[in-house]
C-alpha positions in Angstrom: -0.6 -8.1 15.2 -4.1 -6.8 14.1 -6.2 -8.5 11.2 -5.5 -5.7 8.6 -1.4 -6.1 9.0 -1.8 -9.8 7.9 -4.2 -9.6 5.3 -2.2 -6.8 3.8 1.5 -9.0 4.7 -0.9 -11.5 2.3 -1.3 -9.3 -0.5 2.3 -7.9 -0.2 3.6 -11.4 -1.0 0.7 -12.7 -3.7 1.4 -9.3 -5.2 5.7 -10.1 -5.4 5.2 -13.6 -6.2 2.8 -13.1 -9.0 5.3 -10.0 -10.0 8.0 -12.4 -9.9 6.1 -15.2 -12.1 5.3 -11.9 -14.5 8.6 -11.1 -15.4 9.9 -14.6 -15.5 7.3 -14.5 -18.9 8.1 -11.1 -19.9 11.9 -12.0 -20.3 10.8 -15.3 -22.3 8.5 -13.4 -24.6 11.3 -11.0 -25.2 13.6 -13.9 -25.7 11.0 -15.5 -28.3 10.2 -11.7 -29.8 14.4 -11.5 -30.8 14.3 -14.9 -32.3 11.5 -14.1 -34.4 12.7 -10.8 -35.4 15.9 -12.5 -36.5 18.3 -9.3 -37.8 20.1 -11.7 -40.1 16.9 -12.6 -42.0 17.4 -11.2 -45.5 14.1 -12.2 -46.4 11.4 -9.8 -45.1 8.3 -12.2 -46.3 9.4 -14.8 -44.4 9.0 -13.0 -40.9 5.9 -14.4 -39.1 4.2 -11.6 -38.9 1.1 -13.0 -36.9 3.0 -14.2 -34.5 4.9 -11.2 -33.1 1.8 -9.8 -33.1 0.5 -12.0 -30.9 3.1 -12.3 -28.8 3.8 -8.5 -28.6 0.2 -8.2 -27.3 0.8 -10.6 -24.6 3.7 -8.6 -23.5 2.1 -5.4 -23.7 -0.8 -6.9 -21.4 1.9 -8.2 -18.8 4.0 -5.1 -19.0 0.9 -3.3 -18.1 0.3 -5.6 -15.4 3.6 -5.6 -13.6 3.4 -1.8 -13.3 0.0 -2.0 -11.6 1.4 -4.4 -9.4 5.2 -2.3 -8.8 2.7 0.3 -7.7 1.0 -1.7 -5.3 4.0 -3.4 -3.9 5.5 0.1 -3.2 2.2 1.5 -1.3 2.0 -2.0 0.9 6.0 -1.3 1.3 5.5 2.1 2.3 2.8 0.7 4.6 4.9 -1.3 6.6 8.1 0.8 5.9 
Protein backbone atom coordinates (compact mmCIF):
# COMPACT_ATOMS: atom_id res chain seq x y z
CA UNK A 1 0.00 0.00 0.00
CA UNK A 2 1.63 3.40 -1.01
CA UNK A 3 2.15 6.29 1.53
CA UNK A 4 -0.75 8.47 0.16
CA UNK A 5 -3.48 5.52 0.73
CA UNK A 6 -2.61 5.55 4.48
CA UNK A 7 -2.30 8.99 5.19
CA UNK A 8 -5.56 9.54 3.46
CA UNK A 9 -7.12 5.97 5.45
CA UNK A 10 -5.74 8.48 8.48
CA UNK A 11 -7.69 11.37 7.65
CA UNK A 12 -10.77 9.25 6.58
CA UNK A 13 -11.02 8.01 10.20
CA UNK A 14 -9.95 11.49 12.23
CA UNK A 15 -12.45 13.00 9.91
CA UNK A 16 -15.52 10.24 11.11
CA UNK A 17 -14.39 10.16 14.58
CA UNK A 18 -14.30 13.82 15.01
CA UNK A 19 -17.76 13.76 12.93
CA UNK A 20 -18.97 11.36 15.29
CA UNK A 21 -17.81 13.39 18.58
CA UNK A 22 -19.58 16.50 16.54
CA UNK A 23 -22.97 15.27 16.47
CA UNK A 24 -22.82 13.56 19.79
CA UNK A 25 -22.72 17.61 20.95
CA UNK A 26 -25.02 18.88 18.36
CA UNK A 27 -27.80 16.39 19.70
CA UNK A 28 -27.01 17.69 23.38
CA UNK A 29 -27.11 21.32 22.40
CA UNK A 30 -30.42 20.60 20.78
CA UNK A 31 -31.49 18.71 23.86
CA UNK A 32 -30.39 21.75 26.14
CA UNK A 33 -31.87 24.42 23.34
CA UNK A 34 -35.72 22.44 23.94
CA UNK A 35 -35.36 22.69 27.57
CA UNK A 36 -34.59 26.25 27.54
CA UNK A 37 -37.19 27.10 25.11
CA UNK A 38 -39.65 25.37 27.32
CA UNK A 39 -43.33 25.63 25.24
CA UNK A 40 -45.12 25.45 28.59
CA UNK A 41 -43.41 28.62 29.88
CA UNK A 42 -46.15 31.22 30.17
CA UNK A 43 -43.83 33.74 31.17
CA UNK A 44 -41.85 35.17 28.19
CA UNK A 45 -39.39 37.32 30.54
CA UNK A 46 -38.26 34.51 32.23
CA UNK A 47 -36.65 32.76 29.06
CA UNK A 48 -32.79 33.06 29.28
CA UNK A 49 -32.37 34.77 26.50
CA UNK A 50 -28.42 35.01 26.63
CA UNK A 51 -28.15 31.71 26.88
CA UNK A 52 -29.83 30.25 23.79
CA UNK A 53 -27.91 32.64 22.25
CA UNK A 54 -24.93 31.30 23.17
CA UNK A 55 -25.74 28.05 22.75
CA UNK A 56 -27.43 28.52 19.28
CA UNK A 57 -24.07 29.95 18.22
CA UNK A 58 -22.21 26.97 19.21
CA UNK A 59 -24.50 24.90 17.21
CA UNK A 60 -24.50 26.93 14.34
CA UNK A 61 -20.49 26.72 14.42
CA UNK A 62 -20.72 22.77 14.71
CA UNK A 63 -23.44 22.46 12.23
CA UNK A 64 -21.20 24.30 9.90
CA UNK A 65 -18.44 22.11 10.82
CA UNK A 66 -19.99 18.67 10.34
CA UNK A 67 -20.97 19.61 6.78
CA UNK A 68 -17.32 20.58 5.89
CA UNK A 69 -16.37 17.40 7.26
CA UNK A 70 -19.65 15.07 5.44
CA UNK A 71 -17.97 16.63 2.38
CA UNK A 72 -14.69 15.49 3.08
CA UNK A 73 -15.63 12.06 4.26
CA UNK A 74 -17.57 11.52 0.95
CA UNK A 75 -14.50 12.71 -1.45
CA UNK A 76 -11.96 10.26 0.74
CA UNK A 77 -15.03 7.59 0.36
CA UNK A 78 -15.21 8.14 -3.26
CA UNK A 79 -11.47 7.80 -3.18
CA UNK A 80 -11.24 4.48 -1.98
CA UNK A 81 -14.81 3.54 -3.36
Amino acid sequence: MNVERIQFKGQLAEAKSKYKNLDTEAAGLIILLRSLLNPFEEDTTKIDIDKIAVQTARLQSIVFELRLLKDKIDKLEAYFG
